[in-house]
TIPADREN-505392 format. One record per residue (C-alpha): x, y, z; residue in one letter; residue number from 0. Coordinates in steps of 0.25 Angstrom, whole numbers, padded with zeros to 4 digits. Layout:
BEGIN
<rec <X; Y; Z>; 'A'; NUM>
...
END
This chain:
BEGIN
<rec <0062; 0447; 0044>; 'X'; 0>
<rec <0076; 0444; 0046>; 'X'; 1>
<rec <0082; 0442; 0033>; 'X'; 2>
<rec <0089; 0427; 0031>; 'X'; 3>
<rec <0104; 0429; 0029>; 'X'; 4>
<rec <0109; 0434; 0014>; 'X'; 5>
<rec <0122; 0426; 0011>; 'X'; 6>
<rec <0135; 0432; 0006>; 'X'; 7>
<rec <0141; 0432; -0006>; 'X'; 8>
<rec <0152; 0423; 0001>; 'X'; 9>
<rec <0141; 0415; 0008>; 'X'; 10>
<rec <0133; 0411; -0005>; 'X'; 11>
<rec <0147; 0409; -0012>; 'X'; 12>
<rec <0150; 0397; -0002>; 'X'; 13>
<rec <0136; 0391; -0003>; 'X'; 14>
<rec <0136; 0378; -0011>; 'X'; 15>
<rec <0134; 0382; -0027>; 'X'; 16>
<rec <0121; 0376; -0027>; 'X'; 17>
<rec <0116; 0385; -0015>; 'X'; 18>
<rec <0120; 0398; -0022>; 'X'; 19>
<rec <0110; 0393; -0034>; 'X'; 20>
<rec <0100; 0402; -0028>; 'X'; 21>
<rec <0091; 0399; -0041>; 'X'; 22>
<rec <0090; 0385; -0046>; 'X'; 23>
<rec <0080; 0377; -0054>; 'X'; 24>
<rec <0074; 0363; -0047>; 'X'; 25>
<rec <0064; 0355; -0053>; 'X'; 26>
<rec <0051; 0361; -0048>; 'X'; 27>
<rec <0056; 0376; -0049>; 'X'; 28>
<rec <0067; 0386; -0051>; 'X'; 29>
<rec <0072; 0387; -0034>; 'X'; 30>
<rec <0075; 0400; -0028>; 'X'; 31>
<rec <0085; 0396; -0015>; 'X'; 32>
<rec <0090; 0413; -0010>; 'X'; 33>
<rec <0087; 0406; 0005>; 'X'; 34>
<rec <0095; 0394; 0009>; 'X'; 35>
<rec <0098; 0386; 0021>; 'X'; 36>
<rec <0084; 0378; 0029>; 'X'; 37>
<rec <0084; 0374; 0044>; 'X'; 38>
<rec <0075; 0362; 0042>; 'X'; 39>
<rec <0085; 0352; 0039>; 'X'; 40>
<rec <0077; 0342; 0031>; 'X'; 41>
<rec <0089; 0331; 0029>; 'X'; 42>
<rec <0084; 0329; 0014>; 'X'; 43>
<rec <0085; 0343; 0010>; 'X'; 44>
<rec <0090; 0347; -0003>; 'X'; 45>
<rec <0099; 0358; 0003>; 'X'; 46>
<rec <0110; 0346; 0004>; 'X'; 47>
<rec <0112; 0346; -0009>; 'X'; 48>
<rec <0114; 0361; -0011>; 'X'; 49>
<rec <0124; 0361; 0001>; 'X'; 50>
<rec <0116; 0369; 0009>; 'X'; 51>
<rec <0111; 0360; 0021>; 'X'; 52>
<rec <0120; 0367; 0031>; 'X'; 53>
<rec <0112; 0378; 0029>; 'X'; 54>
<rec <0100; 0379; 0036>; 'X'; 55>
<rec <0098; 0392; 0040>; 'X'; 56>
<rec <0092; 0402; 0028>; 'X'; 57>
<rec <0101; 0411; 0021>; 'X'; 58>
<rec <0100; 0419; 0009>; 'X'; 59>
<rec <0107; 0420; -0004>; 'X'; 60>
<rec <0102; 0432; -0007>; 'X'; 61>
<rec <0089; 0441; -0007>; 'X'; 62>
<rec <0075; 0437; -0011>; 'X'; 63>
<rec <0074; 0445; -0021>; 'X'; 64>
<rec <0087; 0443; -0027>; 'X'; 65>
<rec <0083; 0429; -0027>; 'X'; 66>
<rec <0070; 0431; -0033>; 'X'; 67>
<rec <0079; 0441; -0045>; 'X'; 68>
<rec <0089; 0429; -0046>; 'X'; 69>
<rec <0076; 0419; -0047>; 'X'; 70>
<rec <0067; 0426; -0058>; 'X'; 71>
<rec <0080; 0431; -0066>; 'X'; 72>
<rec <0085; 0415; -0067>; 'X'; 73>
<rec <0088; 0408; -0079>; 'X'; 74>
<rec <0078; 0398; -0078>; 'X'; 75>
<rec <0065; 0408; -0073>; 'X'; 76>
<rec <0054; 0409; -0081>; 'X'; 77>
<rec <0044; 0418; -0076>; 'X'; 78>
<rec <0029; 0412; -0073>; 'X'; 79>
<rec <0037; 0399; -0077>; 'X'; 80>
<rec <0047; 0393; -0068>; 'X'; 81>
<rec <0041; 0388; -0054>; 'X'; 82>
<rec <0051; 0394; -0043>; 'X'; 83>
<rec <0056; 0387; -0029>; 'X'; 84>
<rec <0058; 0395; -0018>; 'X'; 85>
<rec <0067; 0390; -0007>; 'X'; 86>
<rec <0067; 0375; -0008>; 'X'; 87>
<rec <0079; 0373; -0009>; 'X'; 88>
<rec <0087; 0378; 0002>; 'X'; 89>
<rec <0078; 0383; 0015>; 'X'; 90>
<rec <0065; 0383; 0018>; 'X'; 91>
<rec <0056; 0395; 0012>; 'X'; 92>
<rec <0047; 0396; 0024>; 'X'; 93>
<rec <0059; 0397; 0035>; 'X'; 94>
<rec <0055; 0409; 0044>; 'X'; 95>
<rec <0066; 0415; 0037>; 'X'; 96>
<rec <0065; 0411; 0023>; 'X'; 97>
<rec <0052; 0414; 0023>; 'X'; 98>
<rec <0051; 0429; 0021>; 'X'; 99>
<rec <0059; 0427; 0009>; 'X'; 100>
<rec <0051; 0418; 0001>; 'X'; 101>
<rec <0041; 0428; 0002>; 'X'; 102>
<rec <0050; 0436; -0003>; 'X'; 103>
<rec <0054; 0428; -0015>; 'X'; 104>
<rec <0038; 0423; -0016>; 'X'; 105>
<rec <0034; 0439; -0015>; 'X'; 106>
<rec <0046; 0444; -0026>; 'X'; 107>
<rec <0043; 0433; -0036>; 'X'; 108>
<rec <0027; 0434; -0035>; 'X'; 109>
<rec <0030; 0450; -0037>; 'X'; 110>
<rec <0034; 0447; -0052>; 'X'; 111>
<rec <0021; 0442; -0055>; 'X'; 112>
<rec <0028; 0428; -0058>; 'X'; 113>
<rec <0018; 0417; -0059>; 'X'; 114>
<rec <0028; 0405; -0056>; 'X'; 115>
<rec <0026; 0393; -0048>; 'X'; 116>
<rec <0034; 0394; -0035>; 'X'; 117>
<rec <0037; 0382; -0026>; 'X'; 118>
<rec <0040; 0386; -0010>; 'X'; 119>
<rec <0042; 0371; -0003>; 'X'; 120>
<rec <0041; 0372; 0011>; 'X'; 121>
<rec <0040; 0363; 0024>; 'X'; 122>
<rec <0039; 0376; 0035>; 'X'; 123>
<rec <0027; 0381; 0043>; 'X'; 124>
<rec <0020; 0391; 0035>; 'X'; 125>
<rec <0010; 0405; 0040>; 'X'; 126>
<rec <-0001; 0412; 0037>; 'X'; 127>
<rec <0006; 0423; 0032>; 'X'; 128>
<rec <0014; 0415; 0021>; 'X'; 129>
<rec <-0002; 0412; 0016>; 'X'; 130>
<rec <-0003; 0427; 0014>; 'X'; 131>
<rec <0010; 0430; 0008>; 'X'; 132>
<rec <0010; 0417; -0002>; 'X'; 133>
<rec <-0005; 0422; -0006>; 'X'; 134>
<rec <-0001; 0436; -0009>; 'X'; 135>
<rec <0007; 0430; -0022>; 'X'; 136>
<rec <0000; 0434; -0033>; 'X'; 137>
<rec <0008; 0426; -0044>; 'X'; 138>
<rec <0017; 0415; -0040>; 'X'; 139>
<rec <0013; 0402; -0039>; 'X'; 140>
<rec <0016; 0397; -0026>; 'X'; 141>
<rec <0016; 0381; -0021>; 'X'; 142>
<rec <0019; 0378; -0006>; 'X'; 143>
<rec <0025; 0364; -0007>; 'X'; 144>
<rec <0026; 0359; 0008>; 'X'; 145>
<rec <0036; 0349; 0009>; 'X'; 146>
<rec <0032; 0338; 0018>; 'X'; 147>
<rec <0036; 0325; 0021>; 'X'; 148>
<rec <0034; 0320; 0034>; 'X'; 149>
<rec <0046; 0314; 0039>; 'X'; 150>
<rec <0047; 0315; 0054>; 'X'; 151>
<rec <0061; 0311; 0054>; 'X'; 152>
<rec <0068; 0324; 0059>; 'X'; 153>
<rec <0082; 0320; 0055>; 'X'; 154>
<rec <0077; 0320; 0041>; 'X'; 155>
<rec <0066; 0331; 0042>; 'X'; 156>
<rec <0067; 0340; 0055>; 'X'; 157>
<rec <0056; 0349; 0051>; 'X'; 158>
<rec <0043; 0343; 0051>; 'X'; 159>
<rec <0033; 0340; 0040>; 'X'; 160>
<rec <0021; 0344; 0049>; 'X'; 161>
<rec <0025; 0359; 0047>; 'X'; 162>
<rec <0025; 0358; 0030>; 'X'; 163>
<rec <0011; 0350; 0033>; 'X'; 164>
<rec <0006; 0360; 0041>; 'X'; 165>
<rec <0010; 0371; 0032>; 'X'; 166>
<rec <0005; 0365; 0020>; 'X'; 167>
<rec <-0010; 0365; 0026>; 'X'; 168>
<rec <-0009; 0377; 0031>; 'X'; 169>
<rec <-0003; 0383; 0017>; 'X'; 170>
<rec <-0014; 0375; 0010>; 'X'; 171>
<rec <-0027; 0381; 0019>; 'X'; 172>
<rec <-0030; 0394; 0012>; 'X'; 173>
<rec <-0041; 0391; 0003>; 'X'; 174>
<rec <-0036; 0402; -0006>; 'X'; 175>
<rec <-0021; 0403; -0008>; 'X'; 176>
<rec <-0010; 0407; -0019>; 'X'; 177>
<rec <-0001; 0397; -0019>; 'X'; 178>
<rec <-0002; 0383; -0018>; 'X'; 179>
<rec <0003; 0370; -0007>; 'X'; 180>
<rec <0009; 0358; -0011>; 'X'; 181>
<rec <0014; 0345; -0001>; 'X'; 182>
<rec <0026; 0343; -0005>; 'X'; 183>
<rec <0027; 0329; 0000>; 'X'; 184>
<rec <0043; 0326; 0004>; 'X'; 185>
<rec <0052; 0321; 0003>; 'X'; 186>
<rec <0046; 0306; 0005>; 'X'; 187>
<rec <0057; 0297; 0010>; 'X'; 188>
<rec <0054; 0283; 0012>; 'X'; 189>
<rec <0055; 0275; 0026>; 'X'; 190>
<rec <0055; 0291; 0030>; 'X'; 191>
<rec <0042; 0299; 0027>; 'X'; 192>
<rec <0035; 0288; 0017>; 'X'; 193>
<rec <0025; 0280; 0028>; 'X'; 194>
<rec <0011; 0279; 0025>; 'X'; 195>
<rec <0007; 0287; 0038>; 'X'; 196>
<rec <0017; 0297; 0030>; 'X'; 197>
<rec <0011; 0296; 0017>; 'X'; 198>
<rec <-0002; 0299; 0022>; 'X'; 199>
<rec <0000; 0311; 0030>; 'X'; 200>
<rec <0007; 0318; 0016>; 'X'; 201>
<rec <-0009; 0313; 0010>; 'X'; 202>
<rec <-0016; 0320; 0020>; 'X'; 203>
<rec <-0006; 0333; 0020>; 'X'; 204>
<rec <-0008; 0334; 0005>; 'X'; 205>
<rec <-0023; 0337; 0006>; 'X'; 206>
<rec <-0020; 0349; 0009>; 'X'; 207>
<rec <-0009; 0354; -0001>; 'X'; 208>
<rec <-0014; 0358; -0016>; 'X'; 209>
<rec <-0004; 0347; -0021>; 'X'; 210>
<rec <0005; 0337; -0015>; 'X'; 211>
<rec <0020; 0332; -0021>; 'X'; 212>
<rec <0028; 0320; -0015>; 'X'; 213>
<rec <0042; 0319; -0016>; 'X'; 214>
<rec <0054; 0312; -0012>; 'X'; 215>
<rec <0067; 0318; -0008>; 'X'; 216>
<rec <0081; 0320; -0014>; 'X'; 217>
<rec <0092; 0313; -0009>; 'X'; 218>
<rec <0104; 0317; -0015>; 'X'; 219>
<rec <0120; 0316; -0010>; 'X'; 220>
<rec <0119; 0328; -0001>; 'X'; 221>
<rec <0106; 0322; 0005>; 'X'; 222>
<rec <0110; 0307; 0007>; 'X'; 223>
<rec <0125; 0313; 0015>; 'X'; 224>
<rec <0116; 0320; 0022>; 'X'; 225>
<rec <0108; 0308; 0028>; 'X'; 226>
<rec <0121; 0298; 0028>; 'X'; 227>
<rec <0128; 0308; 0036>; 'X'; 228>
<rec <0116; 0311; 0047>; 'X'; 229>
<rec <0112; 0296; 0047>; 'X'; 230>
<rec <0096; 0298; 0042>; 'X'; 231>
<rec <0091; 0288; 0036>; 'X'; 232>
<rec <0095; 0288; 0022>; 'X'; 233>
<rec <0082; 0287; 0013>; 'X'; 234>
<rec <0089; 0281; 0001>; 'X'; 235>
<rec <0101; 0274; -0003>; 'X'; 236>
<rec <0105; 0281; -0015>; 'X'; 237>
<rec <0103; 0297; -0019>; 'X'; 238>
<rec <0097; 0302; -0030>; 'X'; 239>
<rec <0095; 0316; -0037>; 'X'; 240>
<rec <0080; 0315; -0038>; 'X'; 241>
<rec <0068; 0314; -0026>; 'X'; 242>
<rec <0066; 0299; -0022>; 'X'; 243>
<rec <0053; 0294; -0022>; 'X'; 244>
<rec <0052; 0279; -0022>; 'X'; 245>
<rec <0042; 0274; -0030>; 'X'; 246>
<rec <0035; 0265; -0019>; 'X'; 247>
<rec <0033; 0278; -0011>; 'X'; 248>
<rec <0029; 0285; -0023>; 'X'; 249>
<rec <0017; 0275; -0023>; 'X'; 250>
<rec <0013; 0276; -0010>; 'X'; 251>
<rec <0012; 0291; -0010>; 'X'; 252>
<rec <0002; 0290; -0022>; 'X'; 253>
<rec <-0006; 0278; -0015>; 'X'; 254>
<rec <-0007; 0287; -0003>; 'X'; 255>
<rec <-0012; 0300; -0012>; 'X'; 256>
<rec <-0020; 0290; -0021>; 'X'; 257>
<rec <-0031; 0300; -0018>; 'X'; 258>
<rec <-0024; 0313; -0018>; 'X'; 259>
<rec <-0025; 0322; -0034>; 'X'; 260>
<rec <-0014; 0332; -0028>; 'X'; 261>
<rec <-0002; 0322; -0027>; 'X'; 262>
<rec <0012; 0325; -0037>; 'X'; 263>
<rec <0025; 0319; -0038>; 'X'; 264>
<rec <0030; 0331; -0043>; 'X'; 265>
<rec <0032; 0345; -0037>; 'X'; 266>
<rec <0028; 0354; -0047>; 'X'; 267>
<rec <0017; 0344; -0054>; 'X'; 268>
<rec <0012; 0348; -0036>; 'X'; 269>
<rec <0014; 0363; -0038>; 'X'; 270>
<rec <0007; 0364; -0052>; 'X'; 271>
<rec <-0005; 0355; -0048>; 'X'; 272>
<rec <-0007; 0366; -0035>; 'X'; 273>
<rec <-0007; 0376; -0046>; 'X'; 274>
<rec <-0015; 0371; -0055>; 'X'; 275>
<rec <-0004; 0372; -0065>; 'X'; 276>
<rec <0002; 0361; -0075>; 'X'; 277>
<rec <0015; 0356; -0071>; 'X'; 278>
<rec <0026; 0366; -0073>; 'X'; 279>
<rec <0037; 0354; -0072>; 'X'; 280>
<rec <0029; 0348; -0085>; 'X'; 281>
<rec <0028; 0332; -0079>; 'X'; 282>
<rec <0015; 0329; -0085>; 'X'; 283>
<rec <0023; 0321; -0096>; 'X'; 284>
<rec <0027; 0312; -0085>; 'X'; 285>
<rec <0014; 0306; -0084>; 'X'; 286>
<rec <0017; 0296; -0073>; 'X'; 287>
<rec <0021; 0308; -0064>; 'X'; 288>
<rec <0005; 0314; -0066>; 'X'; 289>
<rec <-0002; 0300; -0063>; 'X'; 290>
<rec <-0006; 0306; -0051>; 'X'; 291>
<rec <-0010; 0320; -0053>; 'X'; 292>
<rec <-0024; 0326; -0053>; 'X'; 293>
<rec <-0029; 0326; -0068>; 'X'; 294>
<rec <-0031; 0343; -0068>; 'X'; 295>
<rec <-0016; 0343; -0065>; 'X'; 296>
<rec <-0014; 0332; -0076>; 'X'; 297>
<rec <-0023; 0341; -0086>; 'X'; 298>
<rec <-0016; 0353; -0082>; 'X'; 299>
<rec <-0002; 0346; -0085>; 'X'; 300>
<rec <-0007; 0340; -0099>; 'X'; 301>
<rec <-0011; 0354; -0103>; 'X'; 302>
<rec <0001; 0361; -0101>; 'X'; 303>
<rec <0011; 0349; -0106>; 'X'; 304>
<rec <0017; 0351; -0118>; 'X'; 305>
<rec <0030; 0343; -0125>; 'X'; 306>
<rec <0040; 0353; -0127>; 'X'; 307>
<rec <0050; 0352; -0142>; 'X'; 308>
<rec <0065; 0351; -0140>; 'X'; 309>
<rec <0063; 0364; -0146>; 'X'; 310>
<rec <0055; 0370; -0134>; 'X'; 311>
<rec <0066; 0364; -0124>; 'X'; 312>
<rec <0077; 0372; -0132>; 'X'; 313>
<rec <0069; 0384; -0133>; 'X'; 314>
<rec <0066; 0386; -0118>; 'X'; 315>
<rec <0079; 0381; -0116>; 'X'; 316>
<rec <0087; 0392; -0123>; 'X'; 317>
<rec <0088; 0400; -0110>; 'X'; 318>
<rec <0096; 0390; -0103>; 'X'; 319>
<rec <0113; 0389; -0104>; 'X'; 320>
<rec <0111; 0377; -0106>; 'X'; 321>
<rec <0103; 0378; -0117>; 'X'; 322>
<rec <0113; 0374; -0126>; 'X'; 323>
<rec <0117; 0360; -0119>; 'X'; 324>
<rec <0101; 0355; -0118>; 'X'; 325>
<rec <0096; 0345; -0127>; 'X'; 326>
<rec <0084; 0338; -0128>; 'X'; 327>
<rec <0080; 0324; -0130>; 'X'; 328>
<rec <0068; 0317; -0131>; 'X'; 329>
<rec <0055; 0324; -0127>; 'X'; 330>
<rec <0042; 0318; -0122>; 'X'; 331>
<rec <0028; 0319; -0116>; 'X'; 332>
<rec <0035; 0318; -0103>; 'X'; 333>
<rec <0049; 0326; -0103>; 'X'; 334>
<rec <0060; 0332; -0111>; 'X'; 335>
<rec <0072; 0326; -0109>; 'X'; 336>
<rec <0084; 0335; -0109>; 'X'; 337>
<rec <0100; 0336; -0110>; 'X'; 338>
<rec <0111; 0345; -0107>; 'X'; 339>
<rec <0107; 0351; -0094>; 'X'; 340>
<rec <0119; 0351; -0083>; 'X'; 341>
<rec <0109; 0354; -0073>; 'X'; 342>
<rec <0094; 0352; -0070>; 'X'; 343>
<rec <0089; 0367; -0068>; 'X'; 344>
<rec <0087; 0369; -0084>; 'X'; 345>
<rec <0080; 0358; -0085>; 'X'; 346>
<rec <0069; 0364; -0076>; 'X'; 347>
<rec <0070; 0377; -0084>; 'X'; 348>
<rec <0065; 0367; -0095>; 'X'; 349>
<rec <0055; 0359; -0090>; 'X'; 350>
<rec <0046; 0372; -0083>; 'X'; 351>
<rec <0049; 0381; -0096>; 'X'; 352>
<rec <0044; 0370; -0102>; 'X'; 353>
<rec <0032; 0364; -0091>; 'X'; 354>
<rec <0038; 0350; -0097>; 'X'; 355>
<rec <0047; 0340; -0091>; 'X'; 356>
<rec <0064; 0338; -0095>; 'X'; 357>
<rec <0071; 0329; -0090>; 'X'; 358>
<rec <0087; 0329; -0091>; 'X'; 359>
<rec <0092; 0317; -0099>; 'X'; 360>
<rec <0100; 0315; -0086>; 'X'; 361>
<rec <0091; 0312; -0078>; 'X'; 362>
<rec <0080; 0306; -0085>; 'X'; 363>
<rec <0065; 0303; -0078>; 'X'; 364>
<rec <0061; 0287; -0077>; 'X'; 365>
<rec <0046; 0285; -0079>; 'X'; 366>
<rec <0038; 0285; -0066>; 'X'; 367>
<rec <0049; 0290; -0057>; 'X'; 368>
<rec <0044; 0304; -0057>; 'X'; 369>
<rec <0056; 0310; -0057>; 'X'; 370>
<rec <0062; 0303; -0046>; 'X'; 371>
<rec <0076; 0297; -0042>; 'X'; 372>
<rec <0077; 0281; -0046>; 'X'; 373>
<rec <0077; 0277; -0030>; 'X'; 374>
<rec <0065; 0269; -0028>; 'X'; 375>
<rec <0061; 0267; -0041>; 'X'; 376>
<rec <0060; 0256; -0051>; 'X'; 377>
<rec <0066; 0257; -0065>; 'X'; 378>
<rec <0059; 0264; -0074>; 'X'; 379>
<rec <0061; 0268; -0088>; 'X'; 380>
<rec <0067; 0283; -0092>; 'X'; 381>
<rec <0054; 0292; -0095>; 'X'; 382>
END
């Protein structure tokens, strides 16, 4: 193959703070980004935010394998514990020219017997031969999440959805297979992707993945300038720094999967239902979140959900520099709720250390919304 550019040390040292962040913690894993810049141009991506639109064409902050060292030695890895993210962040993992290395990043970690879950989200034509490879793991858990969304407008979307559906039934065929396929339903965009004729062709795709999500996108600052300045049509009147999901098209999502057992609000709730695993995010307190999921992945959930002690939540946190900054307020069935944190990544330290949900105080979670931004949504009471 013929190796993606490596970066200078110049080169990295004018890349946007944020973009040298090789390592850095998101919600549903800790992110590992040595590959950056994507061709795709999807207006919605979140590479506006990380100053990094510009680039779209795969470069490399450094090796594989000093990527993988910098990964596994990070503050915030635990082994057999912390899901990983591979690539989501910055470029597609399965560009011809990405793809060798995350096979190589797949290869390295699976060599060190770690047993973590890994996410790869994907929207690219997949092979026969990445069947083979991604069987040949022995110890990783790895989910396939296809991101899909249907919109056919090619100003917003160039690349189109048909591929990502076409790859997740042909990933999803082999009757005996290693990792795991998730439809990774967005970003859904009212008056964009939100038809009924939409809505039903997500149904009939997500027969054939072990689990589906649905989700809406961010529109942050970067994104909305992005659309003013191109004159797409602007999906929402304000931004916000949470996914938007209206709670009107929330509700016609699960009248149309009324009869579907494999549907989740939440990613990781999607990943660990596929691996018949209890939720590693720990949402199972917020029970208005599980009211739609199957009742062995409910079970499942209740038997690993325990309440942790202000005690507990000091004790893991002792690792963290910020340790000395955190307090903890109250403490419930659903979540701990936290102070002191200048950033979100240790709070995600916490919550998987933990398999149990913390919230910053900052931020706090209204009953009901699921986690989402205000926008579309009546006003509900602080959870």
């Amino acid at each position: 193959m013929i190796p993606i550019p490596l970066l200078s040390r110049e080169q990295i040292a004018r890349l946007p703070e944020r973009a040298r962040e090789v390592v850095e913690y998101r919600k549903s894993g800790l992110s590992l980004n040595h590959i950056q810049g994507c061709p795709l141009g999807c207006a919605y991506c979140i590479r506006h935010t990380y100053g990094l639109w510009d680039e779209n064409q795969p470069r490399a902050l450094m090796t594989d394998a000093a990527a993988v060292e910098e990964l596994v030695n990070h503050r915030y890895f635990q082994p057999h514990v912390t899901p990983i993210q591979l690539f989501n962040r910055a470029t597609e993992p399965f560009l011809p020219k990405v793809r060798p290395h995350i096979f190589a990043v797949l290869e390295d970690l699976d060599a060190r017997e770690l047993t973590n879950h890994v996410l790869v989200i994907t929207r690219h034509q997949l092979k026969t031969e990445d069947i083979g490879r991604l069987n040949r793991l022995q110890h990783l858990k790895v989910t396939l999440l296809f991101t899909y969304s249907g919109i056919d407008n090619k100003d917003i979307e160039p690349y189109p959805s048909h591929v990502a559906a076409d790859s997740l039934k042909f990933m999803s065929a082999p009757s005996k297979r290693k990792y795991r396929t998730v439809l990774y339903w967005r970003p859904l965009v009212p008056g964009l992707n939100d038809t009924d004729e939409h809505l039903a062709a997500a149904h009939a795709l997500s027969q054939y993945a072990d689990a589906t999500v649905f989700t809406g996108m961010f529109y942050r600052d970067q994104i909305a300038e992005y659309y003013k300045a191109n004159k797409l049509p602007e999906p929402y009147g304000d931004t916000a720094r949470r996914k938007i999901v209206p709670e009107t098209l929330e509700q016609r999502v699960l009248d149309v999967f009324s009869n579907s057992s494999a549907l989740f609000r939440k990613t990781s709730c999607a990943v660990s239902y596929a691996h018949n695993l209890p939720d590693y995010n720990g949402h199972y307190g917020i029970r208005e979140l599980c009211d739609i999921c199957p009742l062995s992945q409910l079970e499942l959930c209740a038997s690993a959900h325990s309440v942790p002690t202000a005690e507990d939540i000091h004790q893991i946190a002792r690792v963290l520099p910020e340790a000395d900054r955190i307090q903890v307020g109250s403490i419930s069935e659903r979540a701990a709720v936290v102070s002191g944190l200048a950033v979100e990544q240790p709070r995600y330290f916490l919550q998987h250390a933990l398999g149990f949900q913390v919230h910053d105080a900052r931020h706090p979670h209204h009953a009901n919304r699921h986690g989402r931004a205000d926008i579309g949504w009546k006003e509900t009471p602080i959870s």
